[in-house]
C-alpha positions in Angstrom: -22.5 -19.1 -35.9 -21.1 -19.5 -32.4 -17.9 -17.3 -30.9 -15.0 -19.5 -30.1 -12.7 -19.6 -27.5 -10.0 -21.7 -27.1 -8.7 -23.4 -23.3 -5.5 -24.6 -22.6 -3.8 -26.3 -20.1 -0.6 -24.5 -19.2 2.2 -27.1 -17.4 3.2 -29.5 -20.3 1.7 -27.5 -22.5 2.9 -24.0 -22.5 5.8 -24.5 -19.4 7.5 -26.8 -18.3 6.2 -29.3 -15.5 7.5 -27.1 -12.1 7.6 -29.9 -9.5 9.5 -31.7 -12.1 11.9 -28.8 -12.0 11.5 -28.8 -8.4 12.9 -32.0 -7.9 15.7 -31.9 -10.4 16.9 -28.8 -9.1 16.0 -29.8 -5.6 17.5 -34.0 -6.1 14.2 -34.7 -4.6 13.2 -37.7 -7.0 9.9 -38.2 -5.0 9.1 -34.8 -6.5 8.9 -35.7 -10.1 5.5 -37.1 -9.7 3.0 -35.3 -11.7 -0.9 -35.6 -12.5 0.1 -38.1 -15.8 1.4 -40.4 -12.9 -1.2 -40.4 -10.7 -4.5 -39.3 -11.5 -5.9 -38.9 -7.7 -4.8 -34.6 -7.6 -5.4 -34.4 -3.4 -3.7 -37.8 -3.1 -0.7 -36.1 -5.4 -0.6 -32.8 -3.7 -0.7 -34.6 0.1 2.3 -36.4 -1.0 3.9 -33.4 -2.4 3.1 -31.4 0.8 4.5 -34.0 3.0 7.9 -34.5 1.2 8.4 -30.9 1.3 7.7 -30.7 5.1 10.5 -33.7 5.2 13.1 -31.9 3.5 12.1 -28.4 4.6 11.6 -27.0 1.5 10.0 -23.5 1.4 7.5 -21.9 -1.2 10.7 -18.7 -1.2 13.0 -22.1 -3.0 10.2 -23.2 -5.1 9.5 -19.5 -6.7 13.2 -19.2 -6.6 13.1 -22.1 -9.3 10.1 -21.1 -11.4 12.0 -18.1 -11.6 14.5 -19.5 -13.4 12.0 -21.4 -16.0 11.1 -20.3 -19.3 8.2 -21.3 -21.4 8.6 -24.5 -24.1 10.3 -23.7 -26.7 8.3 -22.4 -29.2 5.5 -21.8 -26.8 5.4 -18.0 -26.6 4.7 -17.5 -30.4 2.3 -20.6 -30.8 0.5 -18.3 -28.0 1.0 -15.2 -29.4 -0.7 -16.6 -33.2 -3.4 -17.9 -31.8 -4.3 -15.1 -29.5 -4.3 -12.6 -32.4 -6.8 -15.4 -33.7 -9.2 -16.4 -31.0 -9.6 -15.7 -26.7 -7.9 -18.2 -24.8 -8.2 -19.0 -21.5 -5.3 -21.3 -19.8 -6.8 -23.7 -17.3 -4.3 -24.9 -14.9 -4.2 -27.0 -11.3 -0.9 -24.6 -10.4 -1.4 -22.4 -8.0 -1.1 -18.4 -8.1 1.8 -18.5 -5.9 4.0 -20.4 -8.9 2.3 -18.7 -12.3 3.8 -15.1 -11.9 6.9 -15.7 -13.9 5.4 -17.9 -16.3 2.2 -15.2 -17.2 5.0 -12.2 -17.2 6.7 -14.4 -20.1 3.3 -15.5 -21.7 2.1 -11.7 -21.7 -0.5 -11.6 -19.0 -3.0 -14.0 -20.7 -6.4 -15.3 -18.3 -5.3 -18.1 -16.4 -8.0 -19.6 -14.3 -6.2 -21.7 -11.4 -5.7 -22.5 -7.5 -3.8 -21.4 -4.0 -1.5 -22.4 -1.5 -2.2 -22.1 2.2 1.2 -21.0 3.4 2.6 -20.5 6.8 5.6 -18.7 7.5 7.0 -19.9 4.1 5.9 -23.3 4.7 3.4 -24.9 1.9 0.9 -26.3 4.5 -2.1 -27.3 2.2 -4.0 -25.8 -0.8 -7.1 -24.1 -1.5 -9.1 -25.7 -4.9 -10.3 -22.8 -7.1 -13.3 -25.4 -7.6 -13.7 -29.5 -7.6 -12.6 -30.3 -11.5 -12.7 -26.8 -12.2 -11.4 -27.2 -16.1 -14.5 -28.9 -16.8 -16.5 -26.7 -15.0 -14.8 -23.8 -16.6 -15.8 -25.2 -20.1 -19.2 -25.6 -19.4 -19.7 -22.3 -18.2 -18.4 -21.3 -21.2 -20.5 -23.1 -23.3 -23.1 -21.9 -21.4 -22.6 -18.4 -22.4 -23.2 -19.8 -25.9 -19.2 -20.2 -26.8 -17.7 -22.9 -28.7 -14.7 -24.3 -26.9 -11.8 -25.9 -28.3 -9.7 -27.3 -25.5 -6.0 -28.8 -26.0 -3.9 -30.3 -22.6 -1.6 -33.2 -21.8 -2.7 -35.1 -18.9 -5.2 -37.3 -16.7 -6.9 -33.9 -14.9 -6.8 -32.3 -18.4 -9.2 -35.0 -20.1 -12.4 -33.9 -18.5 -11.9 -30.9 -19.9 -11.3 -31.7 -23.7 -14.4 -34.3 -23.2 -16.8 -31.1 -22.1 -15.6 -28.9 -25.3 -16.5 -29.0 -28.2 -13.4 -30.2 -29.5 -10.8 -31.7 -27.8 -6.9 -32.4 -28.6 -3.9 -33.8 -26.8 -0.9 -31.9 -26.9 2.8 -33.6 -25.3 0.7 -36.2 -24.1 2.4 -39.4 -23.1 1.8 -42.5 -24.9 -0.4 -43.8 -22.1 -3.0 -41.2 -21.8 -2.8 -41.6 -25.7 -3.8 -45.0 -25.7 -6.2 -44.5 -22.9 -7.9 -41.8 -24.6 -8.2 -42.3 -28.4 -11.1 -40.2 -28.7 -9.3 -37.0 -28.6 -6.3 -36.8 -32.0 -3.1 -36.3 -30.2 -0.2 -34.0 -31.6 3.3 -32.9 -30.0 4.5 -29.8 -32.3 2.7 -26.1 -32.0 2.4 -26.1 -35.9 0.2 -29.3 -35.6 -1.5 -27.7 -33.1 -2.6 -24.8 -34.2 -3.8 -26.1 -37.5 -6.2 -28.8 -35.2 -7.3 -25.8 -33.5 -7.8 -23.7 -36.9 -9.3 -26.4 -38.7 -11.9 -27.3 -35.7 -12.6 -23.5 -35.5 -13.4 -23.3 -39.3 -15.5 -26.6 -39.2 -19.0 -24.8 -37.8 
């Protein structure tokens, strides 16, 4: 019988969405765009980069508002079961610059993710980890012989839950839902984590 490991997607998931927070605490509406709006990520993160440049807004204000972000409610002890259970890996497109708070609150778990190129406290472009690094991330664990259960809420999540072994949307909106009927789709930790018992007790 094969090890498990479980991956999750952390913004939507686990945090809330930060450039959602960024642009409610910023009133930058253009900002609330996120990866379940538009599935291109460079396309997304150009735009982001260039509406920040507009309104001046530094990576100091942006960390200054993760700061002030706590996890989902009930996020810390769905985490906290299931890493008493199984590994778990959280597979994010943030970038280490944001994820220091959030991994402080989430007890320092393994979070797999991307950089900023910054200059002088200017966000000026970003560094990928890897091209679709969530999939690749999965298969590399399969490759080492693990079974993967994989759980996230958005377009650049889906590639990921198709490569495991098991796949589940989690907060999902209802048009990635509908798009994606392959994977069963759940918004409460309790449902959750019995998808993700019952798939680890099925092999």
């Amino acid at each position: 019988m094969k090890q498990s490991i479980v991956t999750l997607d952390m913004e939507g998931v686990l945090t809330p969405e930060i450039w959602i927070a960024v642009a409610e605490r910023t009133g930058i509406a253009e900002l609330r765009r996120t990866t379940r709006d538009e599935p291109d990520y460079d396309k997304l993160m150009q735009f982001r980069i260039a509406v920040m440049k507009q309104h001046g807004i530094t990576l100091s204000r942006i960390q200054e508002i993760i700061g002030g972000l706590q996890l989902l409610p009930g996020a810390s002890d769905f985490l906290a079961t299931l890493r008493a259970q199984v590994p778990v890996i959280i597979l994010s497109d943030t970038f280490e610059q944001f994820a220091q708070p959030f991994l402080k609150q989430m007890q320092w778990p393994v979070l797999f993710c991307h950089r900023l190129i910054v200059t002088d406290d200017r966000i000026t472009g970003y560094q990928l980890r890897m091209p679709d690094q969530k999939r690749h991330s999965v298969l590399a664990l399969k490759n080492l012989n693990y079974r993967v259960v994989a759980a996230g809420d958005s377009f650049n999540d889906t590639t990921m839950l198709g490569a495991a072994d098991h796949g589940i949307l989690f907060h999902a909106p209802a048009n990635i839902v509908k798009q994606f009927p392959q994977f069963p789709a759940v918004n409460e930790y309790p449902e959750l984590l019995g998808l993700i018992r019952q798939r680890l007790a099925a092999e």
